[in-house]
Structures are given as C-alpha cells and as structure tokens.
C-alpha angles and dihedrals in degrees: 000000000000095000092055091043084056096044080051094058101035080052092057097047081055094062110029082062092051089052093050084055108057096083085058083060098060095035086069098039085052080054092044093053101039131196123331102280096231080067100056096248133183117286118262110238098259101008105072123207118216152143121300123190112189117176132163136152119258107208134178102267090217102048101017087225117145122269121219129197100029112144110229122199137190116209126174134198092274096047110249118148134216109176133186132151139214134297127217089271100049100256137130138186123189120181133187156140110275142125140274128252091029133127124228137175118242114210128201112191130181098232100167099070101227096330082116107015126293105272125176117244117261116204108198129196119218135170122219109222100176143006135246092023127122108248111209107192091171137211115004120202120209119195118230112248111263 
C-alpha cells in the first residue's frame, strides 16, 4: 500500500511540474512566431522577415491609357495589409515587411467613383521568391465598368 502511496504522489509531482511548465511552452512558441508581420516584427527562426518592393503600371484595358487615383493592396495569408494607389502615370509602388516564399493578392480598386473613369476591381495572386529584391509585375489592365 505504501509503494503505490508513494507511485500516487511521485505521479502527481509529475504533473503538477508539467504543468508548471506549460507557460514556458508558450513563452518560446510567442518567440518562434514573432511579431504580426503588418508591425515589423521580429523574424520568425526559418522563416526570415524582410523588405518587399512590388511595382507595376494599371492601365484602362480598352485604351491602354494610363489610370490615376486605384488603390492597390498587398494582402498575405495571414492578413496583413500594405496599400498604396496609382500615380498620373499609372504607376504604383508598395512597399513592406513580409516573408519570402509566400504568396499574397494584389488588389487593384477603383476608389475615386468616375474621376477617372468607372473600372472593375482586379484581384491579382503573386508569390514572393526572395527578399529585398525589387519585384516588377508589369503592366495591369482594369476593365471599364459596364
């Protein structure tokens, strides 16, 4: 009886310092993942955080004439969001903290009602390969609201 007393106890020491534990586990997994990426935060081990520069050129599908004033967004997997819109000439730059080997949507909205004509919205899937590299995907063609 006094084995099994003893089995009880050492059992329950057992447990009572796994569960002590427990918060040490997720302590390290906070450290693992990092911050939320729209933040900045700190790089997860083996999965790097860097700089990404996607630009590109939104033109009118029909004319191929430039389009101002489209909002562009970035939005990864997790849902962070990096925005930006056109500029006179068409072109956008966005620019943001992510990882590699990822994929995001690109969005393309027509945010400024018929200022500039009335275009649908494009979303747009692209992979990220490598950071710190400045990632051209050309020329984007909106088509006018029917």
């Amino acid at each position: 009886m006094k084995k099994l007393q003893r089995k009880g106890r050492l059992l329950l020491r057992k447990f009572w310092t796994l569960l002590g534990l427990l918060p040490m586990g997720a302590l390290f997994q906070a450290c693992a993942y990092g911050q939320p990426y729209a933040t900045g935060g700190a790089p997860a081990y083996g999965m790097p955080l860097g700089n990404i520069t996607v630009h590109g050129k939104v033109v009118a599908a029909s004319t191929q004439k430039p389009i101002a004033g489209i909002r562009v967004e970035a939005v990864n997997l997790d849902g962070s969001i990096c925005s930006s819109h056109t500029y006179e000439d068409g072109t956008f730059y966005i620019d943001w903290n992510g990882k590699e080997d990822s994929y995001y949507i690109i969005s393309f909205k027509d945010i400024d009602g018929s200022l500039n004509g009335s275009f649908e919205d494009l979303q747009y899937p692209y992979y990220i390969y490598h950071l710190y590299e400045d990632e051209n995907i050309g020329t984007i063609k909106l088509n006018e609201k029917k």
